[in-house]
C-alpha positions as CSV (number, residue, x, y, z in Angstrom):
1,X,-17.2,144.1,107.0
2,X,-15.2,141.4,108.3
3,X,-15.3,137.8,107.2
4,X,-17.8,135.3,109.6
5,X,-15.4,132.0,110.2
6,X,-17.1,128.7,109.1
7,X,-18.7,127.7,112.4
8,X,-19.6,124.1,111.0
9,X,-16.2,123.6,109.9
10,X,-14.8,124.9,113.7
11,X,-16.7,122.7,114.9
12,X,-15.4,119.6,113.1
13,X,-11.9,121.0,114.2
14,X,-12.9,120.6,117.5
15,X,-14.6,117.1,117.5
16,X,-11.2,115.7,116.1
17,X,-9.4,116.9,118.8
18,X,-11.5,115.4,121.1
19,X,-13.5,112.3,119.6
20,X,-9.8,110.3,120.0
21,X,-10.2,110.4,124.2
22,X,-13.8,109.2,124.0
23,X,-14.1,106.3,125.9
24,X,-17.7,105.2,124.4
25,X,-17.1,106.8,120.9
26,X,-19.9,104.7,120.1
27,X,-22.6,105.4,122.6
28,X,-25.5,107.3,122.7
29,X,-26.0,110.4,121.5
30,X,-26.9,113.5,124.2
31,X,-27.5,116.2,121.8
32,X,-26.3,117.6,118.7
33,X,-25.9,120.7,116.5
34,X,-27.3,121.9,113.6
35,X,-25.5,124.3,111.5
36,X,-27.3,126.3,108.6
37,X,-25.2,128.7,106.3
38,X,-24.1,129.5,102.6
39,X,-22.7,126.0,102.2
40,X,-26.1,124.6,103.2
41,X,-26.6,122.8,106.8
42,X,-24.6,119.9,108.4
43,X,-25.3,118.2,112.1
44,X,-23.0,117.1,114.4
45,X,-24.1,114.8,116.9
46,X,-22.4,114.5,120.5
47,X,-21.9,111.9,122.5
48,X,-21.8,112.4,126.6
49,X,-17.7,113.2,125.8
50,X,-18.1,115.6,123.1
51,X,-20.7,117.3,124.9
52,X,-18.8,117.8,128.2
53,X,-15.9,118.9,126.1
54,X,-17.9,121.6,124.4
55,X,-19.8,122.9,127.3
56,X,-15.7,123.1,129.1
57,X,-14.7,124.9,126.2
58,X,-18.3,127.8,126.0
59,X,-17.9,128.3,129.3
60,X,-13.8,128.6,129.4
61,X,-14.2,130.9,126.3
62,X,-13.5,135.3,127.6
63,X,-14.4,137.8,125.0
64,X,-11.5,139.7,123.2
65,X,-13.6,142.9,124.0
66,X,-14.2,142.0,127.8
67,X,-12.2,144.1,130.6
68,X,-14.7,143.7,133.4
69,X,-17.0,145.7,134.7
70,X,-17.2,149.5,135.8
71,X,-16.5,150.2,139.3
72,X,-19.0,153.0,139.6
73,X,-22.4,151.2,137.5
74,X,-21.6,147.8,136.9
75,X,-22.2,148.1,133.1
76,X,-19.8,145.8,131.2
77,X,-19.8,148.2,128.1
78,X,-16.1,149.7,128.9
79,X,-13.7,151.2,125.9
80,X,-10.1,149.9,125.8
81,X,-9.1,153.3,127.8
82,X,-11.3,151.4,130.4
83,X,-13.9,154.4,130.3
84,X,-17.6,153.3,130.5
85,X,-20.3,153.6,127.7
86,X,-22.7,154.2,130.5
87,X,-21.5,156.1,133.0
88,X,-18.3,157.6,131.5
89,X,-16.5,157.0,134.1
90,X,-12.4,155.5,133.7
91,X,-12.2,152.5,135.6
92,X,-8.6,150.8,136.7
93,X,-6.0,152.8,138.5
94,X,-5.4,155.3,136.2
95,X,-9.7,156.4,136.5
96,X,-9.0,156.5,140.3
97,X,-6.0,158.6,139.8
98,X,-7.7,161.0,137.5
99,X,-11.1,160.7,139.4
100,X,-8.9,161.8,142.7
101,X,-7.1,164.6,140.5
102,X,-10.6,166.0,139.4
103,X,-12.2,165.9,142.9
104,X,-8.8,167.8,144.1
105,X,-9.0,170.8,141.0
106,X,-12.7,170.9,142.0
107,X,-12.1,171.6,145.5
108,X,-9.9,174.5,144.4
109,X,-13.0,176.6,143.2
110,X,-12.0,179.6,140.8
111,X,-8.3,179.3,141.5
112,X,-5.7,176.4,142.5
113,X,-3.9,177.2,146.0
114,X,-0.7,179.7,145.8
């Protein structure tokens, strides 16, 4: 089982490296976050800055496991060999090529062409 990263102390990480360019480091607070876990549970408030700079960084973040979506169904579920969980088809150019390859040795019937 692998190891869940400290998400409270991520977070500080992050807030340093962004409080310094806050330009009302001292104004009102928007929102915050609250963080339970083994090490018991700490709150970080956010100001309008910190906020903005967290939402920009959620929405910039891409999944390790994301290549797209399938071509045939849509389902984002595809293996690094671009083949769908759903549909099992191979996406990319290399699914067209081998979907192509199968239509052709299909078409052959009982025997390929002499």
């Amino acid at each position: 089982m692998s190891r869940i990263p400290d998400l409270a102390a991520a977070l500080e990480r992050f807030l340093e490296r962004v409080e310094p360019y806050d330009t009302a480091p001292t104004g009102d607070r928007v929102g915050g976050v609250q963080m339970v876990g083994p090490h018991g549970g700490r709150q970080a408030e956010l100001t309008a800055h910190t906020a903005r700079a967290l939402v920009a960084a959620l929405d910039a973040y891409t999944d390790p496991s994301d290549r797209g979506r399938c071509a045939t169904c849509g389902s984002r579920k595809l293996d690094t060999s671009l083949t769908c969980y759903d549909c099992g088809r191979v996406g990319g150019i290399f699914g067209a090529v081998l979907a192509d390859r199968a239509e052709q040795i299909q078409s052959w019937g009982t025997s390929p062409p002499s």
